[in-house]
N, C-alpha and C positions, 0 to 999 in steps of 0.2 A: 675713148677719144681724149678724152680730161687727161687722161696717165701720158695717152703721148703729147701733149699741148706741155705737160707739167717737165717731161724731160727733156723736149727740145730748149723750153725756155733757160732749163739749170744750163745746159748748154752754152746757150753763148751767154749767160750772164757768167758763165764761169769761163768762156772764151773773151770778156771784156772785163774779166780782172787781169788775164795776162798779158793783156795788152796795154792797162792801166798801170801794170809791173815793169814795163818798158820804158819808161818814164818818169826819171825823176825831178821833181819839183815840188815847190812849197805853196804853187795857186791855191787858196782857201775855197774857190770852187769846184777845182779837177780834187782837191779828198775829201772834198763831201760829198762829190758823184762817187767815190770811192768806198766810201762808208754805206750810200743808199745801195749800190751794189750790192754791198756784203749783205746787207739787210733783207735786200728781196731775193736775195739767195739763198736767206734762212728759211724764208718765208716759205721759199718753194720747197727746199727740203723737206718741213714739217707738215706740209700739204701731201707729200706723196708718203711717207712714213708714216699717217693719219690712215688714210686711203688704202694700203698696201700692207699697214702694221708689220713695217721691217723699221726696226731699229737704227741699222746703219744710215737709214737717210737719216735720223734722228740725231746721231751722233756729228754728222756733216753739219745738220741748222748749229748745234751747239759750236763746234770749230769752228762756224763764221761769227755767233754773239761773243765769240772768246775774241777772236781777231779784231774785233769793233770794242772792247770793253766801254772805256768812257769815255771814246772820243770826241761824241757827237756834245755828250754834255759839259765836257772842254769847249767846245768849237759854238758852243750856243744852238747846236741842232735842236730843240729840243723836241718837236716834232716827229723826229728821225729815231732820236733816243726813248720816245714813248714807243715807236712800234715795232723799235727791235725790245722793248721789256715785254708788248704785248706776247711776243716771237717766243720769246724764254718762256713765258708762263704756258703757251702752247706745247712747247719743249718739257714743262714738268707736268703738267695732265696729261699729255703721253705718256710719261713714263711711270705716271700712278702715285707721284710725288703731291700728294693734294698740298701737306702741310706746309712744303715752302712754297707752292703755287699761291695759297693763300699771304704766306709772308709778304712774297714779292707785289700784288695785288694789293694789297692793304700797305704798303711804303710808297703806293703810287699817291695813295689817297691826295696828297697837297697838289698833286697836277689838277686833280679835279671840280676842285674848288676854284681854280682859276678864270676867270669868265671869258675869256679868249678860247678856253678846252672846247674842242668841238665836239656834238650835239651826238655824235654817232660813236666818239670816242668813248661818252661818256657809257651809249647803251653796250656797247662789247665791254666795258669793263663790268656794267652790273652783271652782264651776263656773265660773265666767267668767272665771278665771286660766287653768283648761283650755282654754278656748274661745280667749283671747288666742295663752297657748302655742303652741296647734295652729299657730294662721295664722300666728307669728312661724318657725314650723319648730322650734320648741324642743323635741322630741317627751318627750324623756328629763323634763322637767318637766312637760310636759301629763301626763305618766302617771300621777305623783305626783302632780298635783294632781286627776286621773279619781279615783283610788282614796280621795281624802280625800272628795272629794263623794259616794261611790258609798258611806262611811263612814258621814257624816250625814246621808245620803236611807235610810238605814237603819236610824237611830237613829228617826224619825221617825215608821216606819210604826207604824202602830195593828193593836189587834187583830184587824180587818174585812180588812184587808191581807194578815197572815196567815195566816189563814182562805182568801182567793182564791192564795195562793201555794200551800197545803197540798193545795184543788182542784185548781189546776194541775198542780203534782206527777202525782195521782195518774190525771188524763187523759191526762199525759205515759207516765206507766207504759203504761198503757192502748193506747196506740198504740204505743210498742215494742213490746207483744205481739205485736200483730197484724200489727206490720210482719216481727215473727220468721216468722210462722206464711205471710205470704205470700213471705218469701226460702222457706223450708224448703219449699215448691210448686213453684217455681220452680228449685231447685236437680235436684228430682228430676225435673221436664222438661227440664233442663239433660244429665244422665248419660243419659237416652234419646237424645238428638241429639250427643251428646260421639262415638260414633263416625263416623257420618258425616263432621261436622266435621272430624273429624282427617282421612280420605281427602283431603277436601276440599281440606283445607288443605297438605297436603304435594302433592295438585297446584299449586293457584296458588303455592306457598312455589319450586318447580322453576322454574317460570315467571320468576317476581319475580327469582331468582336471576340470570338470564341478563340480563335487563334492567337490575338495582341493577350487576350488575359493569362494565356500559356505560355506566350512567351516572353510576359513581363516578371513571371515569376522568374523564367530561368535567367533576364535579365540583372534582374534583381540579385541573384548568386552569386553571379561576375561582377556586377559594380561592386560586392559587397569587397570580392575578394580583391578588386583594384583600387579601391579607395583603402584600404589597408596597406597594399604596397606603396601607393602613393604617401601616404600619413608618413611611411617608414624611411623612406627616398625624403621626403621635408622633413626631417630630423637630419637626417645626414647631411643636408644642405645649410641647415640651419647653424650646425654644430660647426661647419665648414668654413661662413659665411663669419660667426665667431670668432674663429680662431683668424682671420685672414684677415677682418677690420680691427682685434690684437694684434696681430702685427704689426699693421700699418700705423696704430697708434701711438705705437713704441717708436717705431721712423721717426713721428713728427717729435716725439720727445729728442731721439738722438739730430734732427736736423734744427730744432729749438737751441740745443746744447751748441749747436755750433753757430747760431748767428748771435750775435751778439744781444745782452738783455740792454733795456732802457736805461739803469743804470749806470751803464757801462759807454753807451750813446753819450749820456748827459756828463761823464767824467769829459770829455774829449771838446763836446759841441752841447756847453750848458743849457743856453736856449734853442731850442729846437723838437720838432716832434716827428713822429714815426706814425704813417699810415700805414699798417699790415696784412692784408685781409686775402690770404690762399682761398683759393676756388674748392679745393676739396681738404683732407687729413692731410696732406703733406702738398708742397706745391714748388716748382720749379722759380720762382722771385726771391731773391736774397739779397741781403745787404752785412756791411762789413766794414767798420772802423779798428783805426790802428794809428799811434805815433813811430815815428821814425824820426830820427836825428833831429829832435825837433820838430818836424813836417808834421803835423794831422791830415790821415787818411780817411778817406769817407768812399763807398764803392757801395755802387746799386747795379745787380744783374738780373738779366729775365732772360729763364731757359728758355731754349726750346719746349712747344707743349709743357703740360701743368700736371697735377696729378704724381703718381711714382717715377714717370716718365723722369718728367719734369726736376723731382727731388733728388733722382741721384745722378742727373747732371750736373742740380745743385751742390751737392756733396765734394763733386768732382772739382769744381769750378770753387768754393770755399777753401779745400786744400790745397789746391796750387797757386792762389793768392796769401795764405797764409806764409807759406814757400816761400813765395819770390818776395816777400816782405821780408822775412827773418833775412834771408839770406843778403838785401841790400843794406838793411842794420848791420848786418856782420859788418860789411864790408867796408859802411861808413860812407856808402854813397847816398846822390841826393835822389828820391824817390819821382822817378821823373813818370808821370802816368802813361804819356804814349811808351813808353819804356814796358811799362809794365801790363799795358796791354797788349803788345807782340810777343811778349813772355806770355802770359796766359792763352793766348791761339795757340803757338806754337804748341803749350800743353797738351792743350784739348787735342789738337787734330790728332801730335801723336799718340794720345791714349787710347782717341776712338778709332785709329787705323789699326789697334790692333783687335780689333772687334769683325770677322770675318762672314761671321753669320746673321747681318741687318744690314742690306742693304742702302739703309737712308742714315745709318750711322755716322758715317763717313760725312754727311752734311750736319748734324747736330753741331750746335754752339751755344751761342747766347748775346743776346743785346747786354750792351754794359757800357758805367760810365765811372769814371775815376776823376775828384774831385779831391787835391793836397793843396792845404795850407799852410806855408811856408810861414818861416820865423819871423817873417816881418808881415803881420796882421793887414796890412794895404793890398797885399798880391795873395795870389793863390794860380796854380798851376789844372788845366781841364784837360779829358780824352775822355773821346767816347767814339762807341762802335754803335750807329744805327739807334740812338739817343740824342736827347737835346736836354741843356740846363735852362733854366726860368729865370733872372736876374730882374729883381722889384727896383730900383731906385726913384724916389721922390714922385713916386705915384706914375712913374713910365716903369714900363716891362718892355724884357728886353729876352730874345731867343737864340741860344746860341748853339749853335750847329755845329757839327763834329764830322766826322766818317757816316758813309754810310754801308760800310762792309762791316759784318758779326763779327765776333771772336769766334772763329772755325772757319768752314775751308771756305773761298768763296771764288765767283767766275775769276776775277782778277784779283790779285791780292797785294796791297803795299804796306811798307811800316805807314801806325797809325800819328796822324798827326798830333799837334796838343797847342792851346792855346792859351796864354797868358790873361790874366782877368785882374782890374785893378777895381779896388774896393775899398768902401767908402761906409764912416758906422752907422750901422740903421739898416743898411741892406739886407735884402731876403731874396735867399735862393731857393731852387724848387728842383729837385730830380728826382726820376723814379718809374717806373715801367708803363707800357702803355697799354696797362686791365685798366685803368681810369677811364680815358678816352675812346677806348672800346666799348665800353660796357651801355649795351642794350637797353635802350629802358621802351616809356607808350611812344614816343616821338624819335625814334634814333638810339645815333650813337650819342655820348656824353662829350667826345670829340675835344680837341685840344681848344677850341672857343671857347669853352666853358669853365676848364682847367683854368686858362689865361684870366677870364674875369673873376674867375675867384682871387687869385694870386693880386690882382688889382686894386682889388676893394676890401681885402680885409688883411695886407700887408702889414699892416702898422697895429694888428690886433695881437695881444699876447697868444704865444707859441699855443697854449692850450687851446685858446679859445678857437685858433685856427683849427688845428686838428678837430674839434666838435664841430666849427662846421663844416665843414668838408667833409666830413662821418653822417651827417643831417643830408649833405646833399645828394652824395652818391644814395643814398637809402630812399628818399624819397625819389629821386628820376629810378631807381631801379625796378621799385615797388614790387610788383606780383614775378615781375623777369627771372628767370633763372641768370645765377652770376657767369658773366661769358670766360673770365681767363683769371688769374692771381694778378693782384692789386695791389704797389704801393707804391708813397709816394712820402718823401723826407722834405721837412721844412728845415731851413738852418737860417738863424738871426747871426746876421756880422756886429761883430762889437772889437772897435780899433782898441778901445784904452780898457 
């Protein structure tokens, strides 16, 4: 009954798009009924493709969240735009995509803080973090995010709710009684038969004796000769497990070689420091200075996933900035960042399209933010994909916002934009991936609230002394936690003269 309710409805909501097609006009309320259209259109799609486990309804919800891109958050829906992203993330747990399910999920985070976000919005979104988590294996965050949804599915219920819980309850009692009342029968037919038993049993137990001691010897043979194969098998694993974390060691030396040393930071941007801290041996977060015609480059990216993954994204993404760098020096042009960040998609997508055998390749990128300093010390030129820069002045902090599409392939995709910054000396800037704000400690996330009051209060402290404490804090909130994703995070003092 559900399936045919589910297709009559795609029906005519897709019989009042064509009719919505028949008319042209610019009413700001006839295309936002246009857009909620499209929206419960997806909706229904991915309910019978859930239901049914056919793809092609699957691929339909997607064709309508393409046809909606960001209308609604042009148009101030934002209501409409939450639940066509709820829509999308349905659309990637379908399709077995945890890792940008998670993305997409966690870039909602700033709706949710908002205190206007409603109450039920908030419990589908813990839930569908839990539900990502599980199937990434992240258990220790699924749990936390069980207990927030399990939180506001609480806050929720009405008084008819608790009313049928109080009933429950007390059917619940109800049947412990009686389950007492039938052990307490049961026990006392239990001591009438406890002596036979026992005769019983210390015959067979005589028996069994004779038997267990013959066949603990023959057991005894077998373990002997399996805990030997076994011994020989953890050798070979051992020598395995050796050779494989050599290698990987070697990795992080050749992907050390290619990010730039401090050094080499401090030739370019004297005051300033580098937080660094990869999640495992090698780790998908990089960073990358460079002068051009004049201009200082500064560039912080965060692959996809962490780990080897993660690293020769990295690698990928190092040499085709390196690339498009020489190659703008050749030419003698001015290094303009949204420039150089549709040059670097552009890369990636066609490198990983030609990767045929991983299906989620095709979606690999990276968050990234490109940060040039121009010849005249007062400006400086920003872009970024799905990042934000921190601007200190005179004890205000200031957050500046970019795109929010990756570098790789994304639902909609336009040149990235770039915005002009005017600076003043003493200023302190802040960018850098978001393992900081993520990372899990006894109370949470570490979360961009805490970023920000650091950046606050110890702005006007020498570059060093910043970077220790910020190395003091994350360590302390993180304490016993395992570290959740690669971590870093660049300080840079402005100095006009």
């Amino acid at each position: 009954m559900g399936d045919i309710l589910s297709f009559e409805s795609i029906g005519y909501l897709r019989q009042a798009l064509s009719l919505f097609g028949q008319k042209e006009t610019d009413d700001p309320y006839y295309l936002q009924t246009i857009n909620q259209t499209h929206t419960s259109l997806a909706a229904a799609y991915i309910n019978v493709a859930k239901r049914m486990g056919r793809k092609e309804y699957a691929d339909s919800c997607l064709q309508n969240i393409e046809e909606l891109g960001d209308k609604d958050l042009e148009n101030g829906n934002i209501s409409n735009h939450i639940s066509t992203r709820f829509i999308y993330v349905d659309y990637l747990l379908f399709g077995k995509k945890y890792q940008e399910a998670l993305t997409e999920l966690l870039s909602m985070e700033e709706y949710t803080t908002d205190g206007n976000f409603p109450i039920n919005r908030k419990k589908d979104w813990h839930e569908k973090l839990y539900v990502t988590y599980k199937q990434l294996g992240k258990f220790r965050e699924a749990l936390y995010e069980l207990e927030k949804y399990e939180e506001y599915k609480s806050a929720t219920l009405n008084d008819s709710t608790f009313n049928k819980l109080k009933n429950a309850e007390v059917a619940h009692a109800q049947m412990i009684e009686e389950i007492k009342r039938e052990n307490e029968k049961k026990l006392y037919e239990a001591k009438k038969n406890k002596l036979l038993i026992i005769v019983v049993s210390l015959f067979v137990g005589l028996s069994l004796i004779g038997i267990l001691l013959y066949n603990k010897r023959k057991a005894n043979i077998v373990l002997a000769e399996k805990n030997d194969t076994l011994d020989k098998q953890k050798t070979i694993i051992e020598e395995q497990n050796k050779s494989i974390v050599s290698s990987i060691n070697y990795a992080r030396y050749i992907q050390r070689a290619a990010i730039n040393t401090i050094d080499e930071f401090h030739q370019l941007f004297p005051e300033s420091f580098v937080y660094y801290k990869p999640r495992n041996i090698v780790c998908g977060d990089w960073y990358r200075v460079a002068s051009c015609a004049g201009y200082r480059i500064l560039a912080v990216a965060d692959c996809t996933g962490h780990g080897v993954p993660g690293a020769l994204l990295s690698m990928l993404g190092i040499s085709a900035l390196k690339d498009i760098i020489a190659e703008i020096n050749q030419q003698g042009h001015v290094p303009y960042p949204s420039e150089i960040l549709n040059r670097m998609r552009e890369h990636i997508i066609t490198s990983l399209a030609k990767s045929t055998t991983n299906e989620y390749s095709a979606y690999d990128g990276m968050d990234m933010t490109i940060l040039v300093f121009t010849p005249d010390p007062t400006k400086a030129l920003f872009a970024t994909a799905k990042q934000d820069l921190i601007l200190v002045r005179s004890g205000e902090v200031s957050r500046i916002k970019g795109d929010s599409m990756p570098v790789g392939r994304f639902i909609k995709m336009k040149d990235f934009s770039e915005t002009k910054i005017s600076l003043q000396d003493g200023d302190m800037l802040y960018l850098g991936s978001d393992g900081i704000r993520d990372q899990f400690g006894q109370k949470g996330k570490f979360n961009l609230r805490r970023l920000t009051a650091f950046a606050k209060e110890h702005y006007t402290d020498p570059v060093d002394k910043q970077l220790e404490i910020i190395t003091q804090q994350i360590d302390e909130w993180q304490g016993s936690t395992d570290q959740t994703d690669d971590q870093t995070l660049i300080g840079v003092r402005v100095r006009i003269n």
